[in-house]
Each structure stands twice: as structure tokens, then as C-alpha cells.
N, C-alpha and C positions, 0 to 999 in steps of 0.2 A: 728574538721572535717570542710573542708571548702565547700562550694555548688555545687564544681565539685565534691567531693565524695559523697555529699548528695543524689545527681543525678542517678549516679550511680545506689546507693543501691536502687534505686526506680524502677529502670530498670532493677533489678536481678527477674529475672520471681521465683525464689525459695521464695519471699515473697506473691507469689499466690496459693501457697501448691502444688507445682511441682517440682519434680528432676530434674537437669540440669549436664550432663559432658560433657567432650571432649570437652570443650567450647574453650581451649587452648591447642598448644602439643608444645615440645620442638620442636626445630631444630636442636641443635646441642647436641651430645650424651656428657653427662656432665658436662651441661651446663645448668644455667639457664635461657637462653635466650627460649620463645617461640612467639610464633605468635595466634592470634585468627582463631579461624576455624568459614567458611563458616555457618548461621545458618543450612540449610539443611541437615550440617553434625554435628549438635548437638546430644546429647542421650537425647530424654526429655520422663519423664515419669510423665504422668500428674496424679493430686492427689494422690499422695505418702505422706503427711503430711496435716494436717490443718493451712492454710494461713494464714499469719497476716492480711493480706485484702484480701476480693473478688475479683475474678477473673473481675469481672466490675469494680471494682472502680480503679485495679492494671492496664485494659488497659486505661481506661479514664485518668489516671493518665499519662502514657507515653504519649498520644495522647496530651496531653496540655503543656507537657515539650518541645513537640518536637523542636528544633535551630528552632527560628522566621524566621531566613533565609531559612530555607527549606521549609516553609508551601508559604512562597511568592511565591516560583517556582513552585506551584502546576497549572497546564494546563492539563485536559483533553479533553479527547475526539479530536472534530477536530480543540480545540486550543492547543494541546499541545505542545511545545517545540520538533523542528525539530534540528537536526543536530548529531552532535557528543558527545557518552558521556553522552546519557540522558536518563531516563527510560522509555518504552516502555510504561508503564501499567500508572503511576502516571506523568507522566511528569519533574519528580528531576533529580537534576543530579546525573551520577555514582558517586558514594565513590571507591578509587582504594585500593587496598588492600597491606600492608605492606608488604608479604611476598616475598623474594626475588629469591624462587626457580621457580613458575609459578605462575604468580602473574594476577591477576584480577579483574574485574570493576561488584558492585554490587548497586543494591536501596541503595538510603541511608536510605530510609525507613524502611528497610528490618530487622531491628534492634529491633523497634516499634509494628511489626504488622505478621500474619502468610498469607495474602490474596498474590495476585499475586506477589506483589512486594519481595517477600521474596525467589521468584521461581526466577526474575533475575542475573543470572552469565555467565557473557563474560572475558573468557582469552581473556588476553592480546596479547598471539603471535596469536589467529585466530581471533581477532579484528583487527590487524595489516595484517596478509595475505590477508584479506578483501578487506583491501582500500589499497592495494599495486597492486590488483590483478584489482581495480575501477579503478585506478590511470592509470593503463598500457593500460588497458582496451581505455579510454579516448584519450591517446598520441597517441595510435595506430589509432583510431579513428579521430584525427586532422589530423594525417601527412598523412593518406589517404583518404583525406577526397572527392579528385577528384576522385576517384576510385566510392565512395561513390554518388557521385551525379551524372554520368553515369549511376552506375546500378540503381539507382533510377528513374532518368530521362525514362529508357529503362522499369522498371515496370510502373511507370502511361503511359509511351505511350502503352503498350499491352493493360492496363486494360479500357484505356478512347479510344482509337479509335474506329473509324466508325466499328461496325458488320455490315453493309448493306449498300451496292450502289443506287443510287438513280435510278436507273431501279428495284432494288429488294425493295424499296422502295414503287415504281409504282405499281408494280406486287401485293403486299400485298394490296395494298390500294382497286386495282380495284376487289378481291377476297372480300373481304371485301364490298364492295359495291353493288356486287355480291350477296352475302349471305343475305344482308339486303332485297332487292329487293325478295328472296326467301320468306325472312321471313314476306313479307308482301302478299305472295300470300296464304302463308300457313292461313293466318292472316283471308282475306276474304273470303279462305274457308270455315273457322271457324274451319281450325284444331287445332288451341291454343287458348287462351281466350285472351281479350285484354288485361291484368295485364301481364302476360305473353309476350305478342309483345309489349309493353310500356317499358318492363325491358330489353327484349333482342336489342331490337332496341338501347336501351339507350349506352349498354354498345359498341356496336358494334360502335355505333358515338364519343364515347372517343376512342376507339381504334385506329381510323379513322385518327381524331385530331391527334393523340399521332404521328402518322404515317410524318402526316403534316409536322408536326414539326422537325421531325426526319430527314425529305427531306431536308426541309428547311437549317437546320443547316450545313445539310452536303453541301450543294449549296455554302453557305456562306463561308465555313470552320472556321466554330465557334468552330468547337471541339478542333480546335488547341489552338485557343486560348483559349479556357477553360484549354486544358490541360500544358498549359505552365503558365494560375494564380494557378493552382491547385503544381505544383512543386515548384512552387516559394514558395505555403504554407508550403506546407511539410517540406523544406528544414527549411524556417523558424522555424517552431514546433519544427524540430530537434536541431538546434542549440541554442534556447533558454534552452531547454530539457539537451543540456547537457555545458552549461554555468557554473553548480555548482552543485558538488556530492553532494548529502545529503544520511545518513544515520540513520534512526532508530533502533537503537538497542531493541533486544526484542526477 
């Protein structure tokens, strides 16, 4: 026996005191050709016999065999391994699967262990209709892309333009001015307390300012220009954005 079959038998879960079938089916009626089946579609019945080793020492055991190359691809969390082909949960790459009727991309960990990785399977033809669907998605998106930056253009001009003239401008400010002046007669009355005319007074003078400003700008026509940097970003963010599809599978 040489150290690929040693392996092997080490990874047969029925030396943990568990049942195992349907681990393979034929394909062709008559034939001794078959294909390994998906774990999830294993028959396992656990403790049906007594183990030759514990069910701890039989996963520790898998977990330190596991190809040195696949323990190096491990990336979680928000380093994990972005693109095509990789797993969602551990960050490995897919294992694609032999079988040549619908054929599929799983963990390669999924072999080792029962945790999430073992729950990853992506066929193949709706991995493919995915990024066929990304792909056209994209083309359509270049070749109308001047379509695309009028109606964009035309959304930040509704959303950034002036709400108010600088006569309504006026009018708000001198209303406001107005009410302050009330709120200082109410003051001497002594119909409110001074915490009370300190706070309202306060906020009435930012709103005042805010007004100012508002004047201001639009006097200037600064809004234009803000809203022709503000496009130029956008357009930017977009094209960076889709400079390069990425897909996580999962």
C-alpha cells in the first residue's frame, strides 16, 4: 500500500464507527464506470459500529493531512480571496467535479469537515449563465454609456439645484428675524425663562446663518459648480466600479 491509499483509509469516516453509502453511483447501466456523489447526498448513519479511533482523533487526523496547498489558500473574513471559483465561507478554491452530465464546483474542504464548507455547490451551467448575464450586463452598459451620463447628469441637476430664490431667501431670513425679536419681547415679559430664550434664540441664529449662506451661494452660482464636481464624481465611482467583475460564490 502506498501513502495515497494510506490517506485514503484515513479519510474513510466508517473508521469513526459510522455508516457510509451512495458515496458513488454508476453512470452507465452496465458498466463499471461511476462518479463520486456530492457529500450532502451521502447516506451517513452515525454510530452504527464501534470506531477503530474516536471520532476526535479521526477529525484531527483529517484536519493535518489536509494538501499543504489548500491550508495556504485559507483567507477569511474580509481577507478572503475575491474572484472566481473560490469559497464563500473558507476562502479555497472550488474542486470542480468529474462528472460529465451536470457537473459542479464544490469546497475542496468539504471533503474533511461537515461546517459550512460542506453546504457549498455551484453548477456549472448557472455559474456560467451568471457571468454571461454580468458580461452582457456590462457591454450594454459601455456602449450606452452616453445615454447613461445624461440621465445621470439630469438626476444630480433635480437633486442639487437651488429650492429657493434669493427673494425667498429674503423673505425666510426677515421672518426669522421677526420671530427672534418676538421671542425677546416674550423674554422681558418673563413669559419664558432665560434657558429657554438662550436655546431658542440660539437655534433661530444658525438657521439665520444657514439662510445666509444659502443666499450667498445661489448669488455666486456655486451650486453649479458643486454640482458639475459632484458628477464628475459619480461618473468616476462608476467607472472605477465597473472596471472589473468580481464574483463571490457562496
Amino acid at each position: 500500500m502506498d501513502i495515497t491509499e494510506g490517506l485514503e483509509d484515513y479519510q474513510d469516516q466508517r473508521y469513526a464507527g459510522d455508516m457510509i453509502s451512495n458515496v458513488r453511483v454508476r453512470t452507465k447501466i452496465a458498466k463499471r464506470e461511476s462518479e463520486r456523489v456530492n457529500r450532502d447526498e451521502w447516506i451517513i448513519v452515525k454510530g452504527t459500529h464501534e470506531g477503530i479511533v474516536s471520532k476526535e482523533v479521526f477529525w484531527k487526523v483529517n484536519n493535518d493531512i489536509m494538501p499543504p496547498t489548500e491550508k495556504e489558500t485559507i483567507l477569511l473574513g474580509d481577507f478572503r480571496r475575491k474572484g472566481f471559483y473560490y469559497c464563500a465561507d473558507c476562502g479555497r478554491l472550488l474542486r470542480r467535479s468529474h462528472t460529465t452530465i451536470n457537473p459542479y464546483y464544490e469546497c475542496s474542504r468539504s471533503r474533511y469537515t461537515e461546517d459550512k464548507c460542506s453546504e457549498i455547490k455551484v453548477y456549472e451551467k448557472d455559474m456560467m449563465s451568471t457571468m454571461v448575464e454580468l458580461i452582457q450586463n456590462h457591454i450594454k452598459l459601455l456602449c450606452d454609456s452616453q445615454k447613461l451620463i445624461n440621465d445621470l447628469k439630469q438626476k444630480i441637476y433635480k437633486e442639487n439645484k437651488a429650492e429657493m430664490t434669493v427673494s425667498d431667501a429674503d423673505n425666510a431670513i426677515n421672518k426669522l428675524m421677526q420671530t427672534k425679536m418676538n421671542l425677546y419681547e416674550r423674554y422681558r415679559l418673563k413669559s419664558i425663562s432665560k434657558e429657554e430664550y438662550v436655546l431658542r434664540k440660539k437655534q433661530f441664529t444658525m438657521q439665520i446663518e444657514e439662510l445666509e449662506e444659502r443666499k450667498l451661494k445661489i448669488c455666486n452660482e456655486i451650486g453649479d459648480r458643486q454640482e458639475r464636481k459632484l458628477l464628475e464624481q459619480k461618473l468616476s465611482d462608476l467607472i472605477e466600479k465597473f472596471k472589473t467583475v468580481s464574483i463571490v460564490l457562496g
